[in-house]
Structures are given as C-alpha cells and as structure tokens.
C-alpha positions as CSV (number, residue, x, y, z in Angstrom):
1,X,87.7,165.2,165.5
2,X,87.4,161.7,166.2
3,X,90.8,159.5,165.9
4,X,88.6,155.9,165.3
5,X,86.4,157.9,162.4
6,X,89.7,159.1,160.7
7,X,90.9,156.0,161.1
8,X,87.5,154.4,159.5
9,X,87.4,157.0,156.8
10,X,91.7,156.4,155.7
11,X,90.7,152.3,155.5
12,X,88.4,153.2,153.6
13,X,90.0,155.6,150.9
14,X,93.1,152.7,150.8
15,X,90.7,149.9,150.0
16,X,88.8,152.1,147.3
17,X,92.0,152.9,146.1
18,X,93.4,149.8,145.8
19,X,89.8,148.1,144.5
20,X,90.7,150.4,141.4
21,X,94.6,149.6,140.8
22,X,93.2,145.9,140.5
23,X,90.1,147.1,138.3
24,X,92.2,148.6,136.1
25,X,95.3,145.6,136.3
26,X,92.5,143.3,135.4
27,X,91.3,145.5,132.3
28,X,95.1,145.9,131.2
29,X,95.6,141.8,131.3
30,X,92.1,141.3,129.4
31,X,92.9,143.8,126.8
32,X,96.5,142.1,126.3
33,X,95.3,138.9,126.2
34,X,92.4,139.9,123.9
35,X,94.9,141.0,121.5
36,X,96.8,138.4,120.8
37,X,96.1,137.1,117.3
38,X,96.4,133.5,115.8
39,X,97.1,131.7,118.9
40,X,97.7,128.2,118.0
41,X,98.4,127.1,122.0
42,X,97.8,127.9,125.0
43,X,97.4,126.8,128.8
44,X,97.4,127.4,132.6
45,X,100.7,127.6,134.6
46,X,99.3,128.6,138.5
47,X,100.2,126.8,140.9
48,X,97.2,125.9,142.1
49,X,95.9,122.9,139.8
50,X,96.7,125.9,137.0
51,X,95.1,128.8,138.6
52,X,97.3,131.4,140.9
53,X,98.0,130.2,143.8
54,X,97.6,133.7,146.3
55,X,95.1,135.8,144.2
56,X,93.1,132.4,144.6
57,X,93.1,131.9,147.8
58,X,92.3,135.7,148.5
59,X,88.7,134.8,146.3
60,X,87.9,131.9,148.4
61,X,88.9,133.4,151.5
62,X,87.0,136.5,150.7
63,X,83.7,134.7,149.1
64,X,83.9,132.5,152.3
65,X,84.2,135.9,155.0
66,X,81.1,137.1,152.6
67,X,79.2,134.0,152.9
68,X,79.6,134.0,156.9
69,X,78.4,137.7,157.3
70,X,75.7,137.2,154.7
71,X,74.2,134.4,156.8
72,X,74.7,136.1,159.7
73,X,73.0,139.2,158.9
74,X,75.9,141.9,159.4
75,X,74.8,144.3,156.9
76,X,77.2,147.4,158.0
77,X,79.9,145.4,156.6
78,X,78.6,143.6,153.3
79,X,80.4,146.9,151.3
80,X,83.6,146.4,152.5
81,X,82.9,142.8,151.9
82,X,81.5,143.5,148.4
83,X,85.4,145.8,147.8
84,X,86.8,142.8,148.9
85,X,85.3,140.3,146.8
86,X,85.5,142.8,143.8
87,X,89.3,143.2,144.5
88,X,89.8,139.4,144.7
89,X,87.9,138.7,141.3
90,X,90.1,141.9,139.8
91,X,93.5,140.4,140.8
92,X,92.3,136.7,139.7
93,X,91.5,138.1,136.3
94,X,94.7,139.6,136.3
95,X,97.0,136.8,138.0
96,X,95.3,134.6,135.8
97,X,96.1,135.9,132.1
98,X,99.3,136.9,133.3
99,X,100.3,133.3,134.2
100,X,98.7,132.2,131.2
101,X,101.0,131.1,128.4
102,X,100.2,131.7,124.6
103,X,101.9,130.1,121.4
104,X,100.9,132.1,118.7
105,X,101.9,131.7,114.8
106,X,103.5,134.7,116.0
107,X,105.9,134.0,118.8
108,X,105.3,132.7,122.5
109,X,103.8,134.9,125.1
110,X,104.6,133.6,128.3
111,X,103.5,136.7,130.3
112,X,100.8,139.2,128.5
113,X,101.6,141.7,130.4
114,X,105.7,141.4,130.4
115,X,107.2,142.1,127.0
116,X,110.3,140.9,128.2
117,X,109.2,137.0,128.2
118,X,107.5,137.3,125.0
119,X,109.5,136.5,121.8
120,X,108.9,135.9,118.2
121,X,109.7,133.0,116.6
122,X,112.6,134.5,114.2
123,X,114.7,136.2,117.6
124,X,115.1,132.5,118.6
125,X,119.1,131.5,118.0
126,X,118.9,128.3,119.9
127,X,116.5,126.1,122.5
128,X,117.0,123.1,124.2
129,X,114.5,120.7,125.4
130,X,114.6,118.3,128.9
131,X,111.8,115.6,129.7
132,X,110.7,116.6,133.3
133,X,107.7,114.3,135.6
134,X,105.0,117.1,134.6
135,X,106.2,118.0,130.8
136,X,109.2,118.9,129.2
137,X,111.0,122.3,130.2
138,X,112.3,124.4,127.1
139,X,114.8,126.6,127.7
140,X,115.2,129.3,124.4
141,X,118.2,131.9,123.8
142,X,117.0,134.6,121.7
143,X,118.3,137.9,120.8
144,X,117.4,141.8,121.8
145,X,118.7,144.1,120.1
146,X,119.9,147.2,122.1
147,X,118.1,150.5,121.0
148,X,121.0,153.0,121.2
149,X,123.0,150.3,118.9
150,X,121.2,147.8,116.5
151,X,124.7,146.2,115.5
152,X,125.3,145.0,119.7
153,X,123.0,142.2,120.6
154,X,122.1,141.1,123.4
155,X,121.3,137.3,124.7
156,X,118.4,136.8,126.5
157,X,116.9,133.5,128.5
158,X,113.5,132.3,128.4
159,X,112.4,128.9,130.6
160,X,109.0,127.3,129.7
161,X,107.2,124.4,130.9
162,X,104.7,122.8,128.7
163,X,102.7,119.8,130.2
164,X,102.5,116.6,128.8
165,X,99.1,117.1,127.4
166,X,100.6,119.9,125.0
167,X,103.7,118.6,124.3
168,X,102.7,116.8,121.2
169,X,101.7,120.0,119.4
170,X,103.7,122.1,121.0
171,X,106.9,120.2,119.1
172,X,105.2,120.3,116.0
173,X,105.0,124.0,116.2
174,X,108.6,124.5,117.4
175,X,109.7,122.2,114.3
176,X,107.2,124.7,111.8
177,X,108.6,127.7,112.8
178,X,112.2,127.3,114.1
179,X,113.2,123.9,113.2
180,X,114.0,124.5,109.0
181,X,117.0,126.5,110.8
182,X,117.8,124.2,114.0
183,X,117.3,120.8,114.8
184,X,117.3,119.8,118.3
185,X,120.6,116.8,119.5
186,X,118.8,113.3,119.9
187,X,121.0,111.1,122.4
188,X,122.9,113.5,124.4
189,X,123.2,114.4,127.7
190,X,123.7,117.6,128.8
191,X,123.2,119.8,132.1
192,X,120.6,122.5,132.5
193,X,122.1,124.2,135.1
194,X,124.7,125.1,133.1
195,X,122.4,128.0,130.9
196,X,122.4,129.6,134.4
C-alpha cells in the first residue's frame, strides 16, 4: 500500500465528485431559468463587466493552465485538466443564471435558484426608488405569508439594481403592474439606510 497512490486515487474521487455537484448545479440553474415564462426583462449583475466575478476567473485560470500543458505536451495531466475546465464551465453556468435578474409579467426573479428573492408582482406593499452613478436601486417590501398561520404576515426586503440602460422600461413595468395601487413620492428626500 502506497501512501502517494492513495493519496492520488482520494484527489481523484474529490475532484470527480465535485465535477458532478457543479454538473448537476449547472443543470438545476438552466432548468430554472428555462422555466421562467413571459419574461419581459432581464440582465447581468456579476461583477465582472456582468459575469461572476470568482467562477470567472476559475475558467480563465483553468483554460489558461490547459492551454500551457497542451502546448507543452504533458499528456498525463490533460484529464485532470479536462475536470477542471469542465467544473469551471459547470459553475459559470451556474454562477451566471443565478446572478441573472428576470422581470417577468409574473413577478421579479432576482435569483433563479433562491425562491426567497423572487416575488410576484401582487405581494408587493410598497418600493422605493434612488438614482445611483450605475442605475437606480429599488428597494421593495412585500409580504410572506407564514404557513402554519395565513392571518400573520410577514415583511420581507428585496434590493435591486437596475442599470441605466433598463431603467426606462423597467419603470414602465413597475407603473403596469404595481403602480394602479402605489405611486412613487416625486420631490422628497429620504434615507435608504433607514429600511435596514
């Protein structure tokens, strides 16, 4: 029994392992986000000019490792390399759809594969716009009902950024589907931080 071999052979059960958890996270934010119906809006909030910022980085890093041994002719390794890469292109998939937001006729999806910071349109009780350098942040209270009592609700926060490109239609939308109950305050100031 030889320690480096078991060694070897564990590495190379975790990374199998771990090459399908992000297989299957990737399938799981596809299917999610191939579910949504009528979406009216949507775009990219990574932080990395839109795309996410770590499971990025992981690709390039990765693709680049791949490149270097391809060129140099390291054949032993271009498996691992290949789990790797396959890994990285999972957990972009994933990463990606997951910071992808969605305004459907629906609701708003902000996370496809976090029910909590998805709403419909008719649990929203009140929002609140504020102009920012890169868009304008909305911040909307809406309700959840508990399970065990559907007479207690509960107040819950949602924050969303949409960029200035969107803004336009994003407003009109907001105004179709919410705004025949609330109108938003022109001409007052208020502070954000306070919602906290």
């Amino acid at each position: 029994m030889n320690i480096t071999t078991d060694i070897y052979s564990l590495f190379v059960l975790l990374l199998a392992l771990f090459t399908i958890g992000a297989t299957l996270l990737a399938a799981y934010s596809v299917a999610n986000a191939w579910r949504l119906r009528n979406i009216r809006l949507s775009w990219k909030c990574g932080k990395l000019f839109g795309y996410p910022l770590f499971s990025t980085l992981f690709l390039i890093f990765g693709l680049g490792v791949a490149g270097y041994v391809w060129s140099n002719g390291m054949e032993k390794y271009q498996i691992i390399l290949g789990s790797y890469i396959w890994m990285g292109v999972s957990w972009f998939t994933a990463s990606y759809f997951s910071t992808k937001v969605y305004v459907t006729d629906h609701g708003i999806v902000k996370n496809v594969n976090d029910p909590s910071q998805t709403i419909a349109w008719h649990q929203i009780r009140d929002y609140v716009e504020k102009p920012t350098e890169k868009g304008s942040e909305y911040i909307f209270i809406y309700d959840k009902s508990d399970r065990n009592e559907t007479a207690r609700k509960k107040l819950i926060r949602l924050e969303l950024l949409v960029p200035d490109e969107k803004c336009s239609k994003f407003d009109k939308l907001v105004s179709l589907k919410i705004g025949k109950t609330m109108s938003p305050v022109h001409g007052t100031s208020f502070d954000i931080k306070a919602f906290d």
